[in-house]
Every structure is written in structure tokens, then in C-alpha cells.
N, C-alpha and C positions, 0 to 999 in steps of 0.2 A: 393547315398545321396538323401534325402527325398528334394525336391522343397521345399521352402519357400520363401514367398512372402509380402507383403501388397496388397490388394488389392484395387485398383483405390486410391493411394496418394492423399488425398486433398491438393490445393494450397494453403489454411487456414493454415494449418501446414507448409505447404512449407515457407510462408512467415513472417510467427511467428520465426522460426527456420532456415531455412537454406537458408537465401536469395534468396527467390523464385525460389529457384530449380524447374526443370520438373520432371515429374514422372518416369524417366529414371535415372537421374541424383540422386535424391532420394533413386529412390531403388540400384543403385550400390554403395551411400553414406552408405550405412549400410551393403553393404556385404549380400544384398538379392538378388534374382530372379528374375530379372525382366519379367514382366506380364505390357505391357504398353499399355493403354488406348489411342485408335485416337481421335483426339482433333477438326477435320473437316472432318466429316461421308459425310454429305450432302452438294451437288453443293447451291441449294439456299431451301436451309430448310424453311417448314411452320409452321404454329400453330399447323397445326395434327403433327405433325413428333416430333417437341419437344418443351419442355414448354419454348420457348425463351422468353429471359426478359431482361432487364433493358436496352435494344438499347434507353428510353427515359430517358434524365437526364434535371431534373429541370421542367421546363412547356413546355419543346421541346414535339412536337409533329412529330414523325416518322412515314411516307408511306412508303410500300413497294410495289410496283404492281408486283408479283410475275407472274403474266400472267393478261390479260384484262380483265379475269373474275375473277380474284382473288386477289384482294385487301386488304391487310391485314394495322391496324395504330396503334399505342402502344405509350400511353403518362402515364405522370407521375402526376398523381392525387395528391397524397400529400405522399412531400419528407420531410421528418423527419432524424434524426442523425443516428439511428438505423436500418428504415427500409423504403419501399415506398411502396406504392401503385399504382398499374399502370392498367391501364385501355389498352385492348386489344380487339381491332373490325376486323371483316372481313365481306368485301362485296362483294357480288356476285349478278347476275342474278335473284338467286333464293333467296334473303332474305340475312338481314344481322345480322351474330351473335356478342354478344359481353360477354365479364368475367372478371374480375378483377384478379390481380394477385397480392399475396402480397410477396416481396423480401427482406428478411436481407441479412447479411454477408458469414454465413451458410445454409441459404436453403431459398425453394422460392414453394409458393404451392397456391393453386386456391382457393380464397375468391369467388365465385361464377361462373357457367359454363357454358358454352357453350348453351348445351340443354337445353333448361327449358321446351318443349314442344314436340311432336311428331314429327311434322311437321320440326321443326328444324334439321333435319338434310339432306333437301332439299338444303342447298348450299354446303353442303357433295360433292355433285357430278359436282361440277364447279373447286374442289381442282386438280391441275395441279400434274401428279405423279412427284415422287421425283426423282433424280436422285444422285449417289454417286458421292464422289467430288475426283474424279478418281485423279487428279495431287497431290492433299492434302495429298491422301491417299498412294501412292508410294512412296510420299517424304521421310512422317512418316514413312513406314514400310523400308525403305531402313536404316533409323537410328535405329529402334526397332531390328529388323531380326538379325542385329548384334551381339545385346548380347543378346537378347531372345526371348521373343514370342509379337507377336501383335493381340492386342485385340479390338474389337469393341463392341457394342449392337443394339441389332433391338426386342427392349419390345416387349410383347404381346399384342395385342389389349385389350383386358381387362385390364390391365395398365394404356397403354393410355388414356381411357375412364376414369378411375378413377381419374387419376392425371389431368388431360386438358379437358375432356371435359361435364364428367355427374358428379354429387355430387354420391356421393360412397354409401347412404343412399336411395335416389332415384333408384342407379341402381339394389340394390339388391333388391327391390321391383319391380322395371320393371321386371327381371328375371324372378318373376311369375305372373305379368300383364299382360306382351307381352313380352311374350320371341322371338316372330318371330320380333321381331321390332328392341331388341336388338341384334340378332345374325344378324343381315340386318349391323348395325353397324360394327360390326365385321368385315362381309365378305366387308365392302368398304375399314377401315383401312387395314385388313389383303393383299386385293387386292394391295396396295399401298405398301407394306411391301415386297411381292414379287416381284413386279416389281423394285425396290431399289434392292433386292439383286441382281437381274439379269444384273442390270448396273455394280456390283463392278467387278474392276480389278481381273483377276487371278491370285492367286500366292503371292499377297500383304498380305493378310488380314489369320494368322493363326487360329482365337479363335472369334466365334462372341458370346455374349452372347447374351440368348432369358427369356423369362419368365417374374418376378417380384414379388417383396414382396404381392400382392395384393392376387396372384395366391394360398397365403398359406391356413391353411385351420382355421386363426385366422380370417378368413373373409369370405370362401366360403365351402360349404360342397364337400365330392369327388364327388358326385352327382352332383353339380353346374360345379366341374372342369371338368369335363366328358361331361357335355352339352356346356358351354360355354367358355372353357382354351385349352383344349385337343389337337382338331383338328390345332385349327391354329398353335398351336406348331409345329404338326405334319409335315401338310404343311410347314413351317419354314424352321426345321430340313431338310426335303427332297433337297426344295432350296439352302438350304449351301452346301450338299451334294454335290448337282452337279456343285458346283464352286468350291469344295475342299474346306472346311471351317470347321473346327471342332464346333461344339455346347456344351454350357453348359448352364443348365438352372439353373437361380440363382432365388433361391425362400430363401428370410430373413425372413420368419416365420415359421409358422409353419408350419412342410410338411410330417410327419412321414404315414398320411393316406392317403398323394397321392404321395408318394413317386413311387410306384411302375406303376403307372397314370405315374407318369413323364419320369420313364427311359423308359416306352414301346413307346413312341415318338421317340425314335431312337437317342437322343440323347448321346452325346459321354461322358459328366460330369456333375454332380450334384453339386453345393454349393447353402447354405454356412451352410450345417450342422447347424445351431444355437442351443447351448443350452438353456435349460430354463432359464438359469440366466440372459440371452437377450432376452424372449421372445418366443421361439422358444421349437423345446421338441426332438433333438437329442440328448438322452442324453444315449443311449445302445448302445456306439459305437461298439461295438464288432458285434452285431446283424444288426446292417448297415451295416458294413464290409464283413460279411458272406454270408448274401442274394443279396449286391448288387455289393459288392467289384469287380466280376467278371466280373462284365458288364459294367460298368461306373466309370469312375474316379471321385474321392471322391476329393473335393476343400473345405474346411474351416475350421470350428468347433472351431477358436480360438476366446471367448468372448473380443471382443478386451478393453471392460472396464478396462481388468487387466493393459491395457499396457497405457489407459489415466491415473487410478487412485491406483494401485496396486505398489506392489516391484518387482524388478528383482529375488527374490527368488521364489515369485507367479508366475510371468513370467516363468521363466523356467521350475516350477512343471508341470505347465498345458501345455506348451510345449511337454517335455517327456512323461507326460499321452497320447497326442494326439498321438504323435509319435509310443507311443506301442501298440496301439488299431489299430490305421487305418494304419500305413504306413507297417506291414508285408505283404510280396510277392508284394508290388509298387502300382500305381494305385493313387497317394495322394500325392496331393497339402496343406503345412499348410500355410493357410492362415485365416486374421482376416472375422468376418461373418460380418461387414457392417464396414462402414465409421465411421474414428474420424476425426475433425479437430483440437485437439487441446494435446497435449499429453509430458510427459516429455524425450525429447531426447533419456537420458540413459535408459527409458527405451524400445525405440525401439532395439537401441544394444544389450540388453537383450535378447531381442524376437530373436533378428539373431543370437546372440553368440552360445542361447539355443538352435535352429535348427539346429545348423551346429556341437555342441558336440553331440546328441541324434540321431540326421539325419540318421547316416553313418547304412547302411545296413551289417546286419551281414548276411556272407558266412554259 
């Protein structure tokens, strides 16, 4: 039987729909696969590690002193019906940065960054490494393991930099200003990325995801992903290895010309195939299957558009299309290639009904 899945369930949906179900609860609510996202990666996570937000509500004003050189504070600048704006500082020794964050309902993304200058990323090196939230993470995975695989992420540094810390505009022009300045960035988050792995429990954690959308090449040339994606991958990759941790690198755009860039990282699976009708341009499944099929487990390629705004007959066609391209001889996860939050019930049933007539492997 072919896996199928949703991948990472929004709570958006969960609580429109099915009284705030978790993502376990979710995915066995429809007779999928569960594939469950850990929900507390990090002991005491900072502004590098993830875009934390809205800890300010109203004109509260939140310190964190994460270490005595590392002082982090997040208030709420201006709270509106729809969305906030939230103001985000960190102080250190060496200088103190600050960015704006702006947060809806559905997503939350950096109104201005971190870096604005060279020099800034001198209190880079006062950030306290991270460490995994080893009891959080047992918990969860003792509930996951059960009915199926647990999953985490640890993004790429080039990610990170884009979403929290440099304007995405700025860095692609840093790239060829001072590219030793940015790979300097690199190698500090990357530094900080390894040593997080090497704190996680063994044996807890099945599937970690690495990469990012940024990584694809709707943003960067294979030439850019070669100088500045590659390696840390690579490095990554090796790290999971030696904790026993499978890797997939999830790249949501376009990734057809560094597709074979990503599997030589040693990674174990690729998604999320997107096709162009999302953005993306896997759209020769057959010619993915055949060059890569053998080496990497294939995870996505369903536009999950059809299953916000389509019929169950659309559902299923593109179901069974995926099912007879990618999933002969195994190897292949159907799952949606990003996030919805907001989608009509029957038609996720659709999506599982159709996995599970089409699925079954012929003898």
C-alpha cells in the first residue's frame, strides 16, 4: 500500500473543523498515515533557532534572558483585529539587534531584519547554543511511534537568514558583494544546528526535515546552491546519520536543476515534488522516478489546491495519476506539497478514500 499522508496538519484547519484536533488525532481522523510533526524541538529556543512570536499580547512587554549575554524582549507594537505587529530586540555585549515581526492568524513573516549592516552580526557570537528539549521530545515520540513516524526540522541556514534574519533582496546581493561574509553566517547558524542535533535523544526522533523553500532554484541558481546550500546540507545529513535519523529535504519550489545537488547530500528523501500549478515544475514524473526513484524516497506532488478548492472527482484523478507514475517498485510518500489552512472536510476523505482504492501495489 502506497503511504499517504498530509503533511504537517494545520491547527487553522484543525480548529475550523475538527475541534482542535492534534496532528495525530487528524491524520488517523481520515484514515491517513500518520507523519507527526514535534511541537517542542527546543529546551529554551532563541530568535536564531525560530521566528518565535506573539509571546507579546497587548502593550505587554516580554524579557527573556536566555543566558547573561543574551537577552532577548518582544512586545506588541500595534494590535489590530487581524494582525500585530511586534517588535523583537536582542541584547548582547556586542551590540544590540532589533526587526519587526508582523503576525496574522495564518502566518508570520519579518517586516524588517536583523542585519542591516556588516558588523551586525557581532552579537551572533554571544547566542548561547541550543539544546533539544530531550523530555518533550520522548513524550511526543512515545505517542507518535505508535501509529507511525515522528518527524521533526532543523532548516538550512540559508532559510533561516531569509525568513529571521537578512531581507532576501539584500542577501542575494551580499552573495556576490561578500560572499566570505555571508558563508561566515552560515558557518555560525550551521555551527549551532549541529550541535542541537548532537543533544537529541536516540532512538526518539524517526524523520528530521533539512532544506527550505528558499533553497529552490525560483530564488537561487544551482551555482548559488553549490556555494552556499550544499554543504551545510551535507554536514546536516552526516549529523542525523550518526544519531540514526532519517533526512528529507523539503524544497516547495522549484527544484528540477538542483534536484540531483540535493540527493548527492546523502540524503534519504526528497519532497515535495511541486508541480507548476503551485509554483514549482515537477511535472515529468516518470523521468523523476527513473533517475531518482532508486536512490531517494519520493514524498509529495499532490497540489494540495485541488483538496482547498476542487471536487472529489479532481481529488482522486490526480490521486491515481500520482499513484501510477511514482509509486511502481515503492519508494513514495503521496502527500500534499505545502500547507492549507483552511479546506472543505469531504474533501480531505476524498484525498484518503482515493489513496487507499489506487494505493494497493500490484503482485
Amino acid at each position: 500500500m502506497v503511504p499517504a499522508t498530509i503533511m504537517d496538519p494545520q491547527p487553522q484547519f484543525s480548529e475550523r473543523h475538527l475541534d482542535g484536533m492534534d496532528q495525530l488525532e487528524t491524520l488517523l481522523h481520515f484514515d491517513l498515515d500518520p507523519i507527526c510533526y514535534f511541537q517542542n524541538l527546543y529546551e529554551t529556543p532563541t530568535f536564531l533557532d525560530v521566528l518565535t512570536y506573539g509571546m507579546a499580547g497587548g502593550s505587554t512587554k516580554v524579557v527573556r534572558e536566555i543566558s547573561p549575554e543574551w537577552v532577548e524582549t518582544e512586545e506588541t507594537v500595534e494590535d489590530h483585529e487581524t494582525w500585530r505587529l511586534i517588535r523583537q530586540s536582542v541584547h548582547t555585549p556586542g551590540g544590540t539587534l532589533e526587526r519587526y515581526v508582523k503576525a496574522e492568524y495564518e502566518t508570520v513573516w519579518m517586516k524588517t531584519d536583523f542585519i542591516k549592516k556588516e558588523e551586525d552580526i557581532e552579537p551572533f557570537h554571544y547566542a548561547p547554543l541550543p539544546r533539544a528539549n530531550c523530555d518533550a521530545i520522548k513524550r511526543e515520540a512515545k505517542r507518535y511511534q505508535r501509529k507511525g513516524i515522528s518527524r521533526g526540522y532543523v532548516t538550512n541556514p540559508w532559510q533561516d537568514i531569509i525568513t529571521g534574519i537578512r531581507d532576501v533582496n539584500r542577501l542575494l546581493l551580499d552573495c556576490f558583494d561578500r560572499p566570505v561574509w555571508v558563508k561566515e553566517i552560515i558557518h555560525i547558524l550551521l555551527k549551532r544546528k549541529l550541535h542541537w542535533i548532537e543533544s537529541l535523544p536516540e532512538g526518539y526522533v524517526d524523520l528530521m526535515e533539512i532544506g527550505g523553500g528558499p533553497s529552490g532554484t525560483s530564488l537561487v541558481s544551482p551555482q548559488m546552491y553549490e556555494e552556499f546550500i550544499m554543504e551545510a546540507d551535507r554536514h546536516t545529513v552526516e549529523a542525523l546519520k550518526k544519531k540514526g535519523i532519517l533526512s528529507v529535504n523539503h524544497n516547495c519550489g522549484k527544484m528540477m536543476d538542483v534536484f540531483e545537488l540535493m540527493v548527492s547530500t546523502g540524503v534519504d528523501a526528497v519532497e515535495t515534488l511541486t508541480p507548476s500549478s503551485h509554483g514549482g515544475d515537477c511535472d515529468d514524473l516518470d523521468y523523476i522516478k527513473n533517475k531518482w526513484g532508486e536512490r531517494v524516497c519520493l514524498m509529495g506532488g499532490f497540489d494540495q489546491k485541488l483538496i482547498e478548492f476542487d471536487s472529489p472527482y479532481e481529488i482522486e484523478k490526480e490521486v491515481k495519476h500520482l499513484i501510477e507514475h511514482y509509486g511502481p517498485g515503492g519508494g513514495y510518500i503521496l502527500e500534499n506539497t505545502d500547507h492549507f489552512f483552511d479546506a472543505p472536510v469531504e474533501n480531505v476523505f476524498a484525498f484518503a478514500k482515493a489513496a487507499r482504492e489506487h494505493g494497493i501495489y500490484k503482485s
